[in-house]
C-alpha positions, 0 to 999 in steps of 0.5 A: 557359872555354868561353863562346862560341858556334861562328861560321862561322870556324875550323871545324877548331877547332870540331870539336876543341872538340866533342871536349870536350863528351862528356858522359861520365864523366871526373873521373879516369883513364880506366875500364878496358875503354873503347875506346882510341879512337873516331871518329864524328860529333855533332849537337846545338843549343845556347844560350849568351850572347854573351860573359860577363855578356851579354844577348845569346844566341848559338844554334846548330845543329852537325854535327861529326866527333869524336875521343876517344882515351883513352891512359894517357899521354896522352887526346883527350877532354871535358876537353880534349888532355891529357898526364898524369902520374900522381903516386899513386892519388889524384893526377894532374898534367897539361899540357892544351889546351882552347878556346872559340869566337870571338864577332864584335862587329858580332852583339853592341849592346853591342860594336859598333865594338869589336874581335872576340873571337877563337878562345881557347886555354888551354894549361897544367897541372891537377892532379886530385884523387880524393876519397873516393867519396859512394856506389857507382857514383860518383867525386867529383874535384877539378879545379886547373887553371891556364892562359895564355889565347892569342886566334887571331884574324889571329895569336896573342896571349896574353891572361892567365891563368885559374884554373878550381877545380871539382868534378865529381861523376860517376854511373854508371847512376842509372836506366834507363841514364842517367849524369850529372854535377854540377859547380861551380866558379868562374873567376878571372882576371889583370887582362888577361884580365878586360881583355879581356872588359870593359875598354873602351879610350878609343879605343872608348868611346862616351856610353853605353860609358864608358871602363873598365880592368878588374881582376884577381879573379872572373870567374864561379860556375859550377853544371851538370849534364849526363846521357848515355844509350846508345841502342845500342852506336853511339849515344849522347845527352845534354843538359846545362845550366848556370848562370853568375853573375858577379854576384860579379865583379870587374868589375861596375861594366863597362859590359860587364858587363849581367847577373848570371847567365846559363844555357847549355843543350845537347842533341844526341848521337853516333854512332861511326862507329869504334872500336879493338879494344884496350882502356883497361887492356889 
């Protein structure tokens, strides 16, 4: 789901999270010719709310180490720690991890004497479908994935399911070296997980926070666009920006839930401090 902003906790958890926001192509298997793997660091600023539908923003300014490796098996990269199974040229099935970062309740009005909302991860399989290409230089793909949320927050608890469909559009080379990417797609989630992001138990319930029991269905609508440039064969930067509406949730009615739409923007860049001489493809 990838909503919340990094706090201070968990710093080993941001650095993989950031390994996901390399914002190059990566709709399907790798391209061939790519190093089998890079290590380096990143910098950059990013926006995002609070949690779902809040008004609250959280801003941040990160320096982070991160690690892609893009193995045919098996690949460290943006879309997360992925063990794949290549079904057809068109299909591909694979068990992934990914994550979002922990938002603490006494930073957010609307929150406060609520527990945290702790570390996310979401472990479960994906199947990606290639369909057929708009025009040269690009790939147009079909993302299914289907995960069991855990929080980690003084243990690990698992806190329901999400189904995340989008669709990715990569461009290579749409001018002076840059390449982007559109996506969108939409989160629905079990009643437990949207329990979590805004149901409010008696136990916290307050004259202007009423009691409210979440149910399963919508979460969101998602719309984004990222681009990425190589400055040198070392350096690369990028930006992006992103468009979340829940004013379609199945939860509206929350008094978490104050706002129908929400941007998140990005922009930073990455410098490989390492690489492997082998090759994706070799």
């Amino acid at each position: 789901m990838k909503f919340f902003s990094v706090s201070k906790q968990l710093p080993f958890l941001a650095a993989l999270t950031l390994v996901l926001c390399q914002y190059g192509a990566s709709a399907q298997a790798q391209p061939s010719g790519l190093p089998l793997w890079e290590v380096g660091g990143f910098a950059g600023s990013l926006t995002s709310p609070a949690y779902p539908a809040s008004t609250e923003r959280l801003n941040r300014n990160l320096v982070l180490p991160y690690f892609i490796y893009r193995g045919e098996r098996f690949s460290v990269d943006r879309d997360g720690i992925d063990a794949r199974l290549r079904l057809s040229p068109d299909y591909e099935l694979d068990l992934g991890v990914s994550g979002s970062f922990p938002a603490m309740s006494d930073g957010i009005s609307v929150r406060q004497g609520m527990p945290d909302m702790g570390t996310l991860l979401e472990f479960g399989p994906r199947l990606k479908v290639k369909l057929p290409s708009p025009g040269p230089g690009m790939r147009l793909g079909l993302d299914l994935p289907l995960r069991e949320v855990f929080e980690v927050s003084g243990g690990t608890r698992g806190q329901g399911l999400v189904f995340e469909p989008a669709m990715a559009l990569d461009m290579a080379n749409v001018g002076g070296g840059w390449s982007m990417t559109a996506k969108f797609g939409l989160t629905w989630g079990d009643q437990q997980i949207n329990q979590y992001f805004y149901g409010v138990a008696p136990a916290y319930a307050t004259a202007l926070r009423p009691a409210f029991e979440a149910q399963s269905g919508l979460m969101s609508a998602r719309a984004s666009l990222s681009a990425s440039k190589s400055l040198n064969p070392d350096v690369r930067v990028f930006g992006y920006a992103r468009m979340d509406y829940f004013g379609l949730s199945a939860n509206t009615a929350s008094p978490l839930h104050l706002q129908n739409s929400s941007p998140s923007m990005g922009l930073g860049l990455t410098w490989t401090l390492g690489r492997s001489e082998a090759r994706v493809g070799e």
